[in-house]
N, C-alpha and C positions, 0 to 999 in steps of 0.2 A: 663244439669246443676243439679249439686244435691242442693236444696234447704237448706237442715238444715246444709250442711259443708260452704255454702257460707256465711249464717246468723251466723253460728260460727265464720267465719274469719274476718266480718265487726265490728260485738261488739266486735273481739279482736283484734283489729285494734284501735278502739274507746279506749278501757284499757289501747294500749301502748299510746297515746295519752295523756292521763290523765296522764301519767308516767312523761312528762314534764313540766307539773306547779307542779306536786307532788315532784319532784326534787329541782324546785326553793323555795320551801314551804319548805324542807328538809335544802336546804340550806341556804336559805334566815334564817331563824331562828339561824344559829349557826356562823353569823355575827355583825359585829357591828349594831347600829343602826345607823350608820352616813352612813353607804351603804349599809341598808337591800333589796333598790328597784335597788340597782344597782345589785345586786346578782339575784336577779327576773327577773330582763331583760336580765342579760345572759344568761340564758335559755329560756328565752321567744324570745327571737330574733332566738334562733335556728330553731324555729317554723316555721317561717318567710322565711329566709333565705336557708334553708334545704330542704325547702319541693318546692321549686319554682325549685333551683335545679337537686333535684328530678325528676321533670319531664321532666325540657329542657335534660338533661342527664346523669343525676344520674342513672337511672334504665338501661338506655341502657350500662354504662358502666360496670353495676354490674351483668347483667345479658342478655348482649348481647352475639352475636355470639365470643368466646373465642379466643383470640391471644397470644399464646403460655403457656397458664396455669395463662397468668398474668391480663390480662386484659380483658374488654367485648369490643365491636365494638361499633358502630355509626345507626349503622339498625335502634334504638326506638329514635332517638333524637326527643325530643316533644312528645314521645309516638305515633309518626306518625304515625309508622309500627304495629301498636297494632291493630287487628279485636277488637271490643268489646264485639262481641260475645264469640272470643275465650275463653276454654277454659285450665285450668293446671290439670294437675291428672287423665286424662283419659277423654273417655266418660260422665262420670260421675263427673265431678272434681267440678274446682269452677271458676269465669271468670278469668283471667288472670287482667283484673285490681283493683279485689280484692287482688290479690296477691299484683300487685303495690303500691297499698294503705298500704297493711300491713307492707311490705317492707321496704316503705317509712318513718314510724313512726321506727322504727328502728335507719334508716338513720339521725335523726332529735336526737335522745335521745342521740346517740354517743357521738357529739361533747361538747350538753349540760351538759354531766358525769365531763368533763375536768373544766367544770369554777367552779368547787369547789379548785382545786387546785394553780388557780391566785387570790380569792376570795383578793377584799379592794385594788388592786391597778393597774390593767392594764386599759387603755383608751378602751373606748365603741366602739368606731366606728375602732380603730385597732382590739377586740377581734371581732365583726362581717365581718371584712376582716378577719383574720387566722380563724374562720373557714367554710368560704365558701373556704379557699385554701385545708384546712384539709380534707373536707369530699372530695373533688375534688382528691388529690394527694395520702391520705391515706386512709381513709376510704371506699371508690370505690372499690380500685383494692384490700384490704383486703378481701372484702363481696366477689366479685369476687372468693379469691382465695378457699375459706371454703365453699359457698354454691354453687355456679354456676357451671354445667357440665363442663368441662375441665380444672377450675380450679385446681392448680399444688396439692393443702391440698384435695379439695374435691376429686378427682384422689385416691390420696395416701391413703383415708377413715381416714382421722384424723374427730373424733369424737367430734362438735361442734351441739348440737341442738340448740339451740336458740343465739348464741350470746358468749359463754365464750371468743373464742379468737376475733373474730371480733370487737365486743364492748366492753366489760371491758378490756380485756388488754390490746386491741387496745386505747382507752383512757385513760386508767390506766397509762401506760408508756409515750403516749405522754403530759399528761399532766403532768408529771416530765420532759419532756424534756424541755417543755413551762416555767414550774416554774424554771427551772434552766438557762434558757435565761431573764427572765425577773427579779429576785432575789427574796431577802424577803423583806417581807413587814416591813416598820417603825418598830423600838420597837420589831420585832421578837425576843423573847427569854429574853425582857427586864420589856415591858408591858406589862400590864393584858389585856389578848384578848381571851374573857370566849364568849359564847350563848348569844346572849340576850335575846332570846325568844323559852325555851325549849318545851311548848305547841305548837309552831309554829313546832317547830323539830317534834316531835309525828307525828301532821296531816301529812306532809311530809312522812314520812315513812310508814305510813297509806294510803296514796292514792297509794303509789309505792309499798306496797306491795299487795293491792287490785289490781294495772295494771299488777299487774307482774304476774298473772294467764291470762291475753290476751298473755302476753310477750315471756310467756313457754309454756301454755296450745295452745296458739291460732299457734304453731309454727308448729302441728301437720299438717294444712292444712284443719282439718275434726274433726268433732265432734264423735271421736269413741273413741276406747280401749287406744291408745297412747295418746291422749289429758288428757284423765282423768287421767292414771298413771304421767302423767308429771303434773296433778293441784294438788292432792293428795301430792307427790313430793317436790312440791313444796311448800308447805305449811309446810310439815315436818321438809325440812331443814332450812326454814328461825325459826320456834319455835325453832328449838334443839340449832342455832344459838345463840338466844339471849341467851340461859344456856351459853353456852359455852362462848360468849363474859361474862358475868356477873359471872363468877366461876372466868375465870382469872383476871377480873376487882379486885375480892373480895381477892383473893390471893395477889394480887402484889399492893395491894394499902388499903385493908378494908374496898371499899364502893361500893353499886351496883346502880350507880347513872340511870337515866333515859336516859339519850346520850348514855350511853352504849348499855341500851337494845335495843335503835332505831336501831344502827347502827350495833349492834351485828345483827337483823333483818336482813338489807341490806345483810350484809357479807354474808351470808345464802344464799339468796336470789340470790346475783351475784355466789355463787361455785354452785349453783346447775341448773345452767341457760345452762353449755354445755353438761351436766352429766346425768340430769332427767329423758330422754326417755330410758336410757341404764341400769339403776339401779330398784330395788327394795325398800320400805320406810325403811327398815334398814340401805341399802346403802345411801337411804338421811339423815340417821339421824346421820352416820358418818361424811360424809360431811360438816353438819352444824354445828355440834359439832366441826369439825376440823376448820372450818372456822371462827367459833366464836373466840376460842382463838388464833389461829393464827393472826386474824387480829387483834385483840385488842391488843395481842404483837408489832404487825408489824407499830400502828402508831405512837409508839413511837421513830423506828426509824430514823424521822425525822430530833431527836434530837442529835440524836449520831451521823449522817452525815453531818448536817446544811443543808439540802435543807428544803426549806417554803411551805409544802405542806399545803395549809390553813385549811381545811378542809378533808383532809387523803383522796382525792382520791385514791391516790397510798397506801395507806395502805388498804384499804376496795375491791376496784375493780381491783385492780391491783394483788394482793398477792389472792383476793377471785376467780379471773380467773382461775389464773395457779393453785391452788387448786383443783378448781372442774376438770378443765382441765388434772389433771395428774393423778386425785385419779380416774377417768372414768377408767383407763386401769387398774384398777386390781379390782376395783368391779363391774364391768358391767357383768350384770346376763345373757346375752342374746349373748354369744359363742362369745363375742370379745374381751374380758378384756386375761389381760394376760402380760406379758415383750417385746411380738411383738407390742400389741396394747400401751402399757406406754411410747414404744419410738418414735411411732408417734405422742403421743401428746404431748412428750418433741418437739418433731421436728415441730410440729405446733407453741406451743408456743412461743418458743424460734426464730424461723423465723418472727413472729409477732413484738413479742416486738424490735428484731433488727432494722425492717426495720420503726416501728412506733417510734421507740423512733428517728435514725438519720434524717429522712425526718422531723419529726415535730421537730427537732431542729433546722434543715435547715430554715423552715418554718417561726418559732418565730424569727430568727432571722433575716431571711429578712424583716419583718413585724418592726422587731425594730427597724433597719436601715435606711426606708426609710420613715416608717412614723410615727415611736415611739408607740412603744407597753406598754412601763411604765406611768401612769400617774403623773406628775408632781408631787414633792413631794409638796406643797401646796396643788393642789387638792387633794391627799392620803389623806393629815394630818388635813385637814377639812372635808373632807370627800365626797365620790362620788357621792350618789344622789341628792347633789345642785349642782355638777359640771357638772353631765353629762345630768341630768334628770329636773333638777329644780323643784323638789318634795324633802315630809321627807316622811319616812314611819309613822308616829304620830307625831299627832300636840300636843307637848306639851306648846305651849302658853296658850292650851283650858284649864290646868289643872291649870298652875301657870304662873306667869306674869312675871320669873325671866329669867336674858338672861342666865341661867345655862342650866334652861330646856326646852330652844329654840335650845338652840346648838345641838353638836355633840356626845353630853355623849354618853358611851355606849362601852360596851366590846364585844369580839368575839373570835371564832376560833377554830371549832372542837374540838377533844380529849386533844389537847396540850397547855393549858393556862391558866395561874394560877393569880388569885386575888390578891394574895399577894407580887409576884414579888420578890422574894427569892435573897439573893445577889448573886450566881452566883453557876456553879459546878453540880454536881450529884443530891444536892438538888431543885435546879430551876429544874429542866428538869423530875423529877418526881414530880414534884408538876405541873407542865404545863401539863404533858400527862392524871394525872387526871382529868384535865380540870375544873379548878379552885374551885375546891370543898375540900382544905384546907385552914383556917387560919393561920395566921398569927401565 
């Protein structure tokens, strides 16, 4: 066992870990305050739910013995089949349930990407049924098809280090396929549904991009030359990112508000997640620059389609995937980039998001059917964390005695939500994607 690559893979293990409160903190802030702790728990139930999973036989299906490029076997169900001593990487490698562990954290951050895009109205105990279906049906035999030896992508050498196709675009698209089974929330496009709490957004994107050097760096396996060019990397394109979300923020609207640069961040952060090990920091600093303003373009198209992506997963992870994903094949410094290698990672992506977008539509809709995936609109319109939780996220009794600010006050909603609530047209819909930082 080599001792400094196993101590590498467990603290980065630990970072992706930290990635999902850092996500509910991310997005928990750019909610109402009448369901800040219901947004908290859908990521935190992922936790829960994911990682139990994971062991009865999550791992075994992601990385057991291969049936026919699509799937893993039944060998590790429980982890039975696992020596603990084994190890991965050679002689020298690291134990094989270090690997699991790492794996695992993976497996768990997936499904929690997508409850940004139901964020204020799907039932709690339907959204932790769909996704223990999710990572079961979709998620599995994706990791399967991009990391696992006979995998049909990993085969074919489509270029995924850490995650591009497997988890952002793998959640990226199903969770537009969820938000398009389940609809828009109240008031979409009518009410003011602005952040409540943009300090809370900051920390959020701060712990996630602090995890996100276990998330890239740790993918390495080992603490050597490809770990640090992929932490280095990684750091590059999430910086260049926020420029580039916040140039095109400043062009197409005149203001470089603070949501931008967190999430310009992100964007960054998700293009350079399949791309890192393959590039050089110039090549990250295209990347993040393209990812920047590409997504900050991209979650405005919400508004021009009418789907209620609440919080722009599919503008951020979804559009920031196939970015880093496609832009890999023509800047990858290291003799694979090229018009052979660009159309394998068309053909990765684009096999992803087909098979992740219809199965999770499949999915939310059986979920809706049978035991109602929408929450009632009374509980919506009062709001979910007395409905589902019987908690506030703040007591405001303690401040004032008045039942105003005992209620439900409180605005929300990613990039697209505007204060002032415009009468209708070309003007609403740019004043929501700035995310209500125009008057009236």
């Amino acid at each position: 066992m080599n001792g400094a690559d196993t101590a590498f893979v467990l603290i980065s293990a630990a970072l992706v870990m930290l990635m999902t409160p850092g996500l509910a903190l991310f997005h928990g802030g750019m909610v109402r305050v009448k369901s800040a702790l219901n947004m908290l728990m859908m990521s935190l139930v992922s936790l829960g739910v994911v990682s139990v999973l994971w062991v009865l036989y999550g791992y075994s299906l992601t990385f057991g013995a291969d049936s026919g490029g699509l799937i893993g076997g039944f060998e590790f169900v429980g982890l039975s089949g696992i020596d603990q001593a084994a190890l991965t990487g050679g002689d020298e490698g690291i134990p094989v349930l270090a690997f699991v562990l790492f794996q695992m954290m993976f497996a768990v951050l997936a499904p929690a990407l997508m409850s940004g895009a139901l964020a204020d109205r799907v039932r709690f105990g339907a959204w932790a049924v769909f996704i223990a279906l999710w990572v079961t049906v979709v998620y599995f035999p994706v990791a399967h098809w991009v990391w696992a030896e006979g995998g049909w992508l990993f085969e074919m050498e489509v270029i995924d280090f850490a995650g591009g196709t497997a988890v952002h675009i793998n959640a990226g698209v199903g969770a537009l396929a969820a938000a398009l089974v389940v609809g828009r929330r109240i008031g979409f496009r009518r009410e003011p549904m602005r952040p409540h709490n943009l300090p809370m957004v900051v920390l959020g994107a701060a712990l996630l991009w602090f995890g996100w050097f276990g998330f890239n760096a740790g993918s390495a396996l080992g603490a050597g030359g490809t770990g640090a060019g992929m932490a280095l990397n990684t750091q590059v394109a999430g910086a260049a990112a926020i420029l580039g979300w916040l140039a095109c923020e400043r062009v197409r609207h005149g203001a470089l508000t603070t949501l931008g640069a967190a999430s310009g961040a992100i964007a960054g952060l998700v293009a350079i997640t399949p791309s890192g090990a393959h590039v050089n920091a110039i090549g990250a600093t295209v990347i993040g620059l393209v990812a920047g303003a590409v997504c900050s373009w991209a979650v405005g198209l919400k508004y021009r389609f009418g789907y209620d992506d609440s919080l722009d997963v599919v503008g951020v992870h979804l559009v920031g995937g196939v970015i880093g994903t496609l832009l890999v094949g023509f800047l990858a410094v290291d003799g694979v980039g090229g018009v052979e290698q660009f159309g394998k990672q068309a053909v990765g992506a684009v096999s992803v998001m087909a098979f992740s977008f219809a199965v999770s539509w499949v999915l939310a809709k059986l979920v809706d059917v049978t035991i109602g995936f929408r929450a009632s609109e009374d509980d919506e319109t009062a709001g979910l964390d007395r409905a589902y939780h019987a908690e506030t996220a703040y007591d405001f009794g303690a401040v004032s005695g008045s039942p105003a600010s005992r209620g439900t006050a409180g605005t929300s909603g990613g990039h697209g939500d505007d204060a002032t609530a415009p009468a209708s047209g070309k003007e609403l819909d740019e004043k929501q994607e700035l995310g209500e930082r125009v008057d009236a």
